[in-house]
C-alpha positions as CSV (number, residue, x, y, z in Angstrom):
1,X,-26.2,17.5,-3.3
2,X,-25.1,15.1,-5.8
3,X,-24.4,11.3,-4.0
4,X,-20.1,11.0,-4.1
5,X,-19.3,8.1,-5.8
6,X,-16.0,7.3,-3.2
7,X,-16.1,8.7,0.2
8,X,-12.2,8.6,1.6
9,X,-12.2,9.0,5.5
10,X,-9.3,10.3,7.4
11,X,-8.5,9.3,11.4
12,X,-6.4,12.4,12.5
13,X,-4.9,12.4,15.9
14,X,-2.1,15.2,16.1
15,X,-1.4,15.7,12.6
16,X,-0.9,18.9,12.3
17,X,2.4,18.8,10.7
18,X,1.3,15.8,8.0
19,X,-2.5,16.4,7.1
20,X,-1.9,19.8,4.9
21,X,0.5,17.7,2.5
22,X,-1.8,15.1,2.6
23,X,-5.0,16.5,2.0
24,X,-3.4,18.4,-0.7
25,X,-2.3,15.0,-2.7
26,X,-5.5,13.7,-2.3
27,X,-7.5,16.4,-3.5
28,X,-5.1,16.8,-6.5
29,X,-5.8,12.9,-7.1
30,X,-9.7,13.0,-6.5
31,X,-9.9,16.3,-9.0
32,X,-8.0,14.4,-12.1
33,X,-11.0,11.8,-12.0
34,X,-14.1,11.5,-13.6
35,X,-15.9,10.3,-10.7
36,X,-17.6,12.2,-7.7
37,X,-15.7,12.3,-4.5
38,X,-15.8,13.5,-0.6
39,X,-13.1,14.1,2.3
40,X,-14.1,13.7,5.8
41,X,-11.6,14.2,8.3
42,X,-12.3,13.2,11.6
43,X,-9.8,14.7,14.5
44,X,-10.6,13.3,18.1
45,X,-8.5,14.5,21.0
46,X,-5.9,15.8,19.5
47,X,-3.4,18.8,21.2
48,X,-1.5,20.3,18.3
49,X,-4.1,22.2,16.6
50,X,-4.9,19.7,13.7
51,X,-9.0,20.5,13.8
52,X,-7.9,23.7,13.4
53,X,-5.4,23.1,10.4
54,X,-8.3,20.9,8.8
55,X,-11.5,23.5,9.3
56,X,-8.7,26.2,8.0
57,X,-8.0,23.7,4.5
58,X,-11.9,23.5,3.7
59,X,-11.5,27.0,2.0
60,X,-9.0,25.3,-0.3
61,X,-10.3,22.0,-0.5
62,X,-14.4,22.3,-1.6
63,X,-14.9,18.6,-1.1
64,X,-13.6,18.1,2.5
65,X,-15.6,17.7,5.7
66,X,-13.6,18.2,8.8
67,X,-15.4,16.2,12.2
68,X,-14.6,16.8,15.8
69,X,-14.6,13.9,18.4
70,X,-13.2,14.2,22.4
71,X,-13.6,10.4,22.4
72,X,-9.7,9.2,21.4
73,X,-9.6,6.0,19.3
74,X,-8.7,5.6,15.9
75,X,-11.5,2.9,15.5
76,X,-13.8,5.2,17.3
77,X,-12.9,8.2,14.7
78,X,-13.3,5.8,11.3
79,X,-16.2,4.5,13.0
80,X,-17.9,8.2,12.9
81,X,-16.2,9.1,9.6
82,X,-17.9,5.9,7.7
83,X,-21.3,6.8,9.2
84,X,-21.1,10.7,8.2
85,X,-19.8,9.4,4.9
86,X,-22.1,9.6,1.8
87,X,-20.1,7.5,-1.3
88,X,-21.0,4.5,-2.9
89,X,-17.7,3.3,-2.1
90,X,-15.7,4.6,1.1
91,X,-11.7,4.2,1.4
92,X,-10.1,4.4,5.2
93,X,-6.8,6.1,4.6
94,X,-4.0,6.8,7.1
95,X,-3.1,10.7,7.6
96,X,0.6,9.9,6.8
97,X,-0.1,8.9,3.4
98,X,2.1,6.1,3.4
99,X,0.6,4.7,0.5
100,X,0.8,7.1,-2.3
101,X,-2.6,8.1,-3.3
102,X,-2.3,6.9,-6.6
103,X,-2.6,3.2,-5.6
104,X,-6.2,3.8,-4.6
105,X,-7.2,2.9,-8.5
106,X,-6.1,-0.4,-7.7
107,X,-9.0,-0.9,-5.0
108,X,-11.7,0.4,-7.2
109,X,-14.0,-0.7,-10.2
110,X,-13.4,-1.9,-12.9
111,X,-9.9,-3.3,-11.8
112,X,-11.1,-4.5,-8.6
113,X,-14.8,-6.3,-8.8
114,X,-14.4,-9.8,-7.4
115,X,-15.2,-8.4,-3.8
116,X,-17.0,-6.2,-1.9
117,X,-14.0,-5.2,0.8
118,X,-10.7,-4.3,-0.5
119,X,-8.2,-4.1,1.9
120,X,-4.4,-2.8,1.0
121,X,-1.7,-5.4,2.0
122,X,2.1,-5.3,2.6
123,X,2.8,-9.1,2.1
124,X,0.6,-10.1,-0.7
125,X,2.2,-11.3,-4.1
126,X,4.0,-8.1,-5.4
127,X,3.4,-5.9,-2.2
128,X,6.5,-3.6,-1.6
129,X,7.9,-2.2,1.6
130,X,10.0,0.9,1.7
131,X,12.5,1.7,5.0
132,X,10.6,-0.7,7.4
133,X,12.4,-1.4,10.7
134,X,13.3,-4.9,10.5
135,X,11.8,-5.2,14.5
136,X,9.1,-3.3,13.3
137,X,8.4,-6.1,10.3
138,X,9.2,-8.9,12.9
139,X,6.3,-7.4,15.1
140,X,3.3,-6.8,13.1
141,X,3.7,-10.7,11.2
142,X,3.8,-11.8,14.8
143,X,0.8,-9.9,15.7
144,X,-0.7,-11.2,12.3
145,X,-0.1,-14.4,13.3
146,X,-2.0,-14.5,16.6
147,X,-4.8,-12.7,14.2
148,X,-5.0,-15.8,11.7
149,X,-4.9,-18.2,14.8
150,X,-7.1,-16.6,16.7
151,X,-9.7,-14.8,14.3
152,X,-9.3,-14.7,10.3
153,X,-7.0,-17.3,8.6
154,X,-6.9,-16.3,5.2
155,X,-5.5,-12.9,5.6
156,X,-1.7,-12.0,5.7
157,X,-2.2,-8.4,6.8
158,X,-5.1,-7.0,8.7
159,X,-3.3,-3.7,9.9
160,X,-2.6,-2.0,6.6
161,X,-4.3,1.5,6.8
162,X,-6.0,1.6,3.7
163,X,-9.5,-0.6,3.1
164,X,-12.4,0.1,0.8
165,X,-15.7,-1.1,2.1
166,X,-19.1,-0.8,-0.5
167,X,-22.1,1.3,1.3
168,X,-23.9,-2.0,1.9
169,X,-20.8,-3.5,4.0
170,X,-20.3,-0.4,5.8
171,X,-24.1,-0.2,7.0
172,X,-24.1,-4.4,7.9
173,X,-20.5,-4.3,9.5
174,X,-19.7,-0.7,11.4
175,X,-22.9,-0.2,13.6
176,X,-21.7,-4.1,15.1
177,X,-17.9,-2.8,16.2
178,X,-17.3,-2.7,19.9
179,X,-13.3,-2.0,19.4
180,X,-12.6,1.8,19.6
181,X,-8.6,1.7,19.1
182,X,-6.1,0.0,16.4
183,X,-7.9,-2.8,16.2
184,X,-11.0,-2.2,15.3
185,X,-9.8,-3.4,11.4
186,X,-9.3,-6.5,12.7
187,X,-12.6,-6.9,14.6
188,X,-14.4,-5.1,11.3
189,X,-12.9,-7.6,9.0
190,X,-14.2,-10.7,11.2
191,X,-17.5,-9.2,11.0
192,X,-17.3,-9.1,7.3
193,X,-16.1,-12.9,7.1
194,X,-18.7,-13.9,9.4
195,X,-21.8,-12.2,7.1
196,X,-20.4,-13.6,4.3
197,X,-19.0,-10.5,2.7
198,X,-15.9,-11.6,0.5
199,X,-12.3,-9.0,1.2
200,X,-9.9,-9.2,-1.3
201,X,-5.9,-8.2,-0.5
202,X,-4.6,-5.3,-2.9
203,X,-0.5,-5.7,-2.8
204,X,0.8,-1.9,-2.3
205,X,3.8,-0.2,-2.1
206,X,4.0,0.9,1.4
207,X,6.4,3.6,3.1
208,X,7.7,3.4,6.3
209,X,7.3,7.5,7.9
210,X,9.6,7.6,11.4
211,X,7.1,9.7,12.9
212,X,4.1,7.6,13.3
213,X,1.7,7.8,16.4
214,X,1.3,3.7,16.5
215,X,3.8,3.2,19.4
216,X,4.7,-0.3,19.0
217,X,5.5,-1.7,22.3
218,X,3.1,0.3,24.2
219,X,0.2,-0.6,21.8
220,X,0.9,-4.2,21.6
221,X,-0.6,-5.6,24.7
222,X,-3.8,-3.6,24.4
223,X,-4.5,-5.0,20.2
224,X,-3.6,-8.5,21.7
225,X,-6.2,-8.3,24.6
226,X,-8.7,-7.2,21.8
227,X,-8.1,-10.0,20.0
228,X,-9.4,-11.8,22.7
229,X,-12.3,-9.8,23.6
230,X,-13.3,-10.0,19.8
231,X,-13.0,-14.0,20.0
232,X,-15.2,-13.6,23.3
233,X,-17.8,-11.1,21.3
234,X,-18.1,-14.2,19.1
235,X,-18.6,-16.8,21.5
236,X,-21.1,-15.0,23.2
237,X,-23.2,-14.7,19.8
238,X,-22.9,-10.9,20.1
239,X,-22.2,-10.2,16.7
240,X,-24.6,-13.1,15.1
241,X,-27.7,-11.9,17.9
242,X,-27.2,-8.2,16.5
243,X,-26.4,-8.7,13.4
C-alpha cells in the first residue's frame, strides 16, 4: 500500500451527530488534491453510537480508518491515531470542523516550510474568530497565559485543534506524552521546544459550534493541574532521561 503523503487524525468522543458532515468535507477536500491521503478516526468511550457511524462511513469513504479505544481522553485518542498513522505529514483535526478544511493548505508544503510543527492559532496576526463567547475568549487567553508562564512563552494559543506534526516529530515527541486529556497539546508542544523542533503559528479563521464537549468550567481545574504535572515531568528530567 502506497505511503499517504498527509495522515489527518480525528479524536471522536460522541459525535455521532457531527462526524458524517465532517468526514464528508474532508474527504471531498483530500479527493480534489494531487497528493496521497488517509483518515483515521479514533472513537474512545463514546455512548451515542459514533464507532458505529464511523465503521458504517468506510463504505463511502475508501481512505478512512475508524479505531476503537475504552480508554477516554482526547490526548489518549490522538496519541493512538498518530502512532496507527502512516503519512509523511499528520494533521490533528477537531470532529466539529471548526476550521473549514480548506485552511489545511496553509499548514502544508510549499506555503509552509520554515518549521517542522505547524500549529493553527486564533490570535496570531490575521487570525479570525467567528460567534465566540466573550467568557469563553476571556478564558482560554487566561489559561494561555498560565501556559506561557509556566511552560512555552512564545506561543499565543496552544489549544487550537488543528496541528501538523512531520513523521520524524511525531516518532521523537508522542511515545514521551504522559497527559491523556485536553492538554496533552500543550505538554506535546513543550516536548517539541525542548528537542529543538521549531512550531510555527498558522492564523485561521475559527468558528465557534455551541455544542462542543470541552466543558469549560468543569475542565479547567484538571488542564491547570496538568500544567503543573508537565512543569514537574520536566524537573524531574523525565522527558530529557527518555528522550
Amino acid at each position: 500500500m502506497k505511503k499517504p503523503f498527509l495522515s489527518i487524525i480525528i479524536p471522536a468522543f460522541n459525535e455521532a451527530s457531527r462526524l458524517p458532515e465532517t468526514l464528508r468535507k474532508i474527504n471531498a477536500y483530500l479527493t480534489a488534491q494531487d497528493y496521497s491521503s488517509e483518515i483515521i478516526v479514533v472513537e474512545n468511550g463514546s455512548s451515542d453510537g459514533t464507532y458505529q457511524i464511523a465503521n458504517d462511513m468506510q463504505s463511502e469513504i475508501c481512505c478512512l480508518t475508524v479505531l476503537h479505544e475504552d480508554r477516554r481522553g482526547k490526548g489518549w485518542a490522538v496519541r493512538q491515531g498518530m502512532f496507527k498513522a502512516r503519512g509523511d505529514y499528520r494533521f490533528i483535526c477537531d470532529a466539529d470542523l471548526s476550521m473549514p478544511i480548506e485552511e489545511i493548505a496553509k499548514f502544508m508544503p510549499p506555503l509552509e516550510l520554515s518549521a517542522p510543527i505547524a500549529i493553527g492559532s486564533r490570535e496570531a496576526l490575521g487570525a479570525v474568530r467567528y460567534d465566540e463567547p466573550q467568557y469563553r475568549h476571556l478564558i482560554g487567553r487566561a489559561f494561555n497565559w498560565l501556559v506561557r508562564i509556566l511552560l512555552i512563552h512564545e506561543l499565543n494559543d496552544t489549544q487550537c485543534g488543528f496541528k501538523l506534526f512531520r513523521e520524524d516529530t511525531v516518532n521523537a515527541i508522542f511515545p514521551l506524552l504522559t497527559i491523556t486529556g485536553w492538554t496533552f497539546d500543550v505538554e506535546a508542544l513543550f516536548i517539541a521546544q525542548k528537542l529543538g523542533f521549531k512550531i510555527v503559528e498558522i492564523p485561521i479563521h475559527w468558528h465557534h459550534h455551541p455544542h462542543s464537549t470541552v466543558k469549560v468550567f468543569r475542565d479547567s481545574f484538571r488542564m491547570g493541574t496538568d500544567l503543573l504535572k508537565i512543569r514537574f515531568n520536566d524537573l524531574r528530567g523525565k522527558y530529557h532521561a527518555e528522550a
